[in-house]
C-alpha positions as CSV (number, residue, x, y, z in Angstrom):
1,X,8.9,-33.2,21.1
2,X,8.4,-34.2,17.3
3,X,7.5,-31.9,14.6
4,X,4.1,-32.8,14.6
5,X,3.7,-31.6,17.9
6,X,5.3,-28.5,17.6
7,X,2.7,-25.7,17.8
8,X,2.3,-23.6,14.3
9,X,3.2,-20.2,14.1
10,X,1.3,-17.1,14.7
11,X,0.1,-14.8,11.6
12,X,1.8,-12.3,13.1
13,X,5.0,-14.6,13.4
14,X,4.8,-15.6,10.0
15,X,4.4,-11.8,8.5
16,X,7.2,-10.6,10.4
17,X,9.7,-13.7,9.3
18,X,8.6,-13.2,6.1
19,X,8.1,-8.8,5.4
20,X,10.6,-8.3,2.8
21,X,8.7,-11.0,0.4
22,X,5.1,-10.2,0.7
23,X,3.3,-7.1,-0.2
24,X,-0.4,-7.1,-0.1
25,X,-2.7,-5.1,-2.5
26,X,-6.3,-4.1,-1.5
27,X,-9.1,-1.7,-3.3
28,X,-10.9,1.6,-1.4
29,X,-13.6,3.4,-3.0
30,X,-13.8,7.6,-3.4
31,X,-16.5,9.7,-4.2
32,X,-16.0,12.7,-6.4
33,X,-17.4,15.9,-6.8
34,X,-20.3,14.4,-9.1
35,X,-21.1,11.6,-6.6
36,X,-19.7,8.8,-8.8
37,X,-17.9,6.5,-7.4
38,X,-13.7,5.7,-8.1
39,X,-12.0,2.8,-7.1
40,X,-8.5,3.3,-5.6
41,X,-5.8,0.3,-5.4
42,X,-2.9,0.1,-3.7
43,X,0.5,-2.0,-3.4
44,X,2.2,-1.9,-0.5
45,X,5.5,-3.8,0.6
46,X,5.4,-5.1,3.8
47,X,9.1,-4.8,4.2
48,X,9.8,-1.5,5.0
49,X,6.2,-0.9,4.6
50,X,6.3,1.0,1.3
51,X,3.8,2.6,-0.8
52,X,4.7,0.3,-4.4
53,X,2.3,1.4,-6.7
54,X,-1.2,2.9,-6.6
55,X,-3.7,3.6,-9.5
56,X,-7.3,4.6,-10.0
57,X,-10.0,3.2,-12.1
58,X,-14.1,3.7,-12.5
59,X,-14.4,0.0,-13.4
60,X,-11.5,-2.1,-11.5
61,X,-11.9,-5.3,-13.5
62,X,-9.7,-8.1,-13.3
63,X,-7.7,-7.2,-16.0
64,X,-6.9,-3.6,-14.9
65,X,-5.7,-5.4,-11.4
66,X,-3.7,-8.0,-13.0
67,X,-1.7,-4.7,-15.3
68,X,-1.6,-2.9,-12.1
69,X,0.4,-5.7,-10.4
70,X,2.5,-5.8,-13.7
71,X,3.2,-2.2,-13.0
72,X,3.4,-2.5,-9.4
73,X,6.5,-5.3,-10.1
74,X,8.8,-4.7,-13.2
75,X,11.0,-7.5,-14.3
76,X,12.4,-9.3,-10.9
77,X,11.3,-7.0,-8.5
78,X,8.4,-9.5,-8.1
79,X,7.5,-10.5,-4.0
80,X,6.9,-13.9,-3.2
81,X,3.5,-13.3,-1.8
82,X,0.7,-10.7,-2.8
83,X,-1.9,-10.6,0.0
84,X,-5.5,-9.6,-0.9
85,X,-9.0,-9.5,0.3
86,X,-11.7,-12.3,-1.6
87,X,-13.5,-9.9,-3.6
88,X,-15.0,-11.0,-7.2
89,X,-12.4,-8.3,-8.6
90,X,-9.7,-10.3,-8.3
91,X,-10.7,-13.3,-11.2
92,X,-8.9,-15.8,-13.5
93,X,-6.4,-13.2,-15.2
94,X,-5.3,-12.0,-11.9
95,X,-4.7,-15.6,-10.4
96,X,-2.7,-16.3,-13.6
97,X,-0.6,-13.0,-14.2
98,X,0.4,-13.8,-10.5
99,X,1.3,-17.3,-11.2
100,X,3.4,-16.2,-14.4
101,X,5.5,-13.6,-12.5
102,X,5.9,-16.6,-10.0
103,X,4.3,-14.6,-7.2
104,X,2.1,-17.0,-4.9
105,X,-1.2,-15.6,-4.5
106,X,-2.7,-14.6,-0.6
107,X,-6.2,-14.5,-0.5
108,X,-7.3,-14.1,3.3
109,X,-10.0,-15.6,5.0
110,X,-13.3,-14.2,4.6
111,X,-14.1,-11.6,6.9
112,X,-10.5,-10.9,8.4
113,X,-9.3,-7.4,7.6
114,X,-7.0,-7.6,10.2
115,X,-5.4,-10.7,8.2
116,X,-4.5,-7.8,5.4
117,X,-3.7,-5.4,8.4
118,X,-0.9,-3.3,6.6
119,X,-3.0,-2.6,3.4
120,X,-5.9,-1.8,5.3
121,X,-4.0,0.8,7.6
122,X,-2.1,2.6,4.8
123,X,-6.0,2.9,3.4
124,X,-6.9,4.7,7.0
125,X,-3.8,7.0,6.5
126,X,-4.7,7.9,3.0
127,X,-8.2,8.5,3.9
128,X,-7.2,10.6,6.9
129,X,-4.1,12.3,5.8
130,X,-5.3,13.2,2.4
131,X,-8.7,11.9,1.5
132,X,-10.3,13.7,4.2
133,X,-9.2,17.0,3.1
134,X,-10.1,17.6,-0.7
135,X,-12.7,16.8,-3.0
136,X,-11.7,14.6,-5.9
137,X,-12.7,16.0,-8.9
138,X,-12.1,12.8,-11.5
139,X,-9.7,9.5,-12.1
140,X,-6.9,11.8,-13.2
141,X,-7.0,13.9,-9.9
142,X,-7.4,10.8,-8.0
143,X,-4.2,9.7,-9.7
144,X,-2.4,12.6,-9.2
145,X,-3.7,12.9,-5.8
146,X,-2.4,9.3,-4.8
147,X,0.9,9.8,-6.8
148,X,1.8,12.9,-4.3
149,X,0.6,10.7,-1.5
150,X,3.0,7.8,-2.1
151,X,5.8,10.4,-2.2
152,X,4.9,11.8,0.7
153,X,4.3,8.7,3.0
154,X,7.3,7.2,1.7
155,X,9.8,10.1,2.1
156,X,8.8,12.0,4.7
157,X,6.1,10.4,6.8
158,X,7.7,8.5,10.1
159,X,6.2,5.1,11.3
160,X,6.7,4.0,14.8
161,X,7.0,0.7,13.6
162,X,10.2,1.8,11.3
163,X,11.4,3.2,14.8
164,X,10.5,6.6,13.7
165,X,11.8,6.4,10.4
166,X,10.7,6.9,6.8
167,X,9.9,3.8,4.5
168,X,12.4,5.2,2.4
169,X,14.7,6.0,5.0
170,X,15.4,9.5,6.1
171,X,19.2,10.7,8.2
172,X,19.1,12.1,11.3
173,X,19.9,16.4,11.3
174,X,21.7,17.2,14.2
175,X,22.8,20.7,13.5
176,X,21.0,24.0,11.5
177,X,17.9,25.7,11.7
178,X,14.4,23.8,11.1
179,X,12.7,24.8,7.9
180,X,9.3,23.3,7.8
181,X,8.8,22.3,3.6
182,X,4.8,21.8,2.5
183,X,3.6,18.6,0.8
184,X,0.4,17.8,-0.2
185,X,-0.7,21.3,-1.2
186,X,0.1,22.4,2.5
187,X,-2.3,19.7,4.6
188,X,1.1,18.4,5.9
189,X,4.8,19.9,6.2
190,X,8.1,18.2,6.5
191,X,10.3,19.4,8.7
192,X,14.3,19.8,8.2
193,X,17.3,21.0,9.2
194,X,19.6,23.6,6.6
């Protein structure tokens, strides 16, 4: 059989050969208390699926994104892909900050979430985990809000898909007493041994 023949690879095939250089980045909106709206961003690696980076902004214009991936990816930390959804947010400066960190931009196809799947269910978890459960009062406590989040879901949050573990990784305790520890104000606990 010649190459040409040879059927392509799945999207699923190709994410999974490829995790530890792509990380996707996608937008969420969040009301606060006085019924304005705030845009949330995220970065996530697809890797180890890892919270990278996650702002807030009233007006998420192109050139907030394109500072936010600068943020997100600090000297040659840089993926080789940056998945994304086709909204108008993500303009010129974007396209070219990308292309000078020599990261190769992703947009999906229109109207495929599930192209973007990992960004859009760290979204769900936010929403559900945290999001949910308080009001936000502004940017800054949006900020704040997210910052505890990523610590949270990277440290002490277990995926099935890591085979139980943490993004960042987290031992196994075998011996001692369980001690349950609060994050996020008390909406969730982590549990350990001492």
């Amino acid at each position: 059989m010649s190459a040409d023949n040879l059927p392509s690879q799945s999207w699923r095939t190709f994410l999974r050969n490829h995790a530890d250089g792509i990380a996707a980045i996608d937008l969420f909106v969040v009301p606060t208390l006085g019924f304005k709206l705030l845009f949330g961003l995220v970065i996530l690696g697809h890797g180890r699926r890892c919270i990278l980076h996650t702002s807030a902004t009233y007006h998420p214009k192109t050139e907030w994104i394109a500072g936010q991936v600068t943020e997100a990816f600090p000297w040659d930390e840089a993926p080789d892909h940056l998945l994304r959804d086709r909204d108008a947010s993500y303009g010129n400066r974007y396209k070219k900050r990308l292309q000078m960190m020599g990261i190769r931009d992703g947009p999906v196809a229109p109207s495929s979430p599930w192209q973007n799947a990992y960004a859009e269910r760290v979204i769900g978890s936010i929403r559900r985990d945290l999001l949910d459960h308080v009001v936000v009062l502004n940017e800054r406590h949006l900020r704040k809000l997210l910052r505890q989040y990523t610590d949270y879901y990277n440290g002490d949050r277990t995926h099935l898909g890591l085979a139980k573990d943490t993004p960042n990784g987290r031992a196994v305790e075998a011996i001692g007493s369980i001690v349950s520890f609060p994050r996020l104000g008390g909406l969730h606990h982590r549990y350990a041994r001492t």
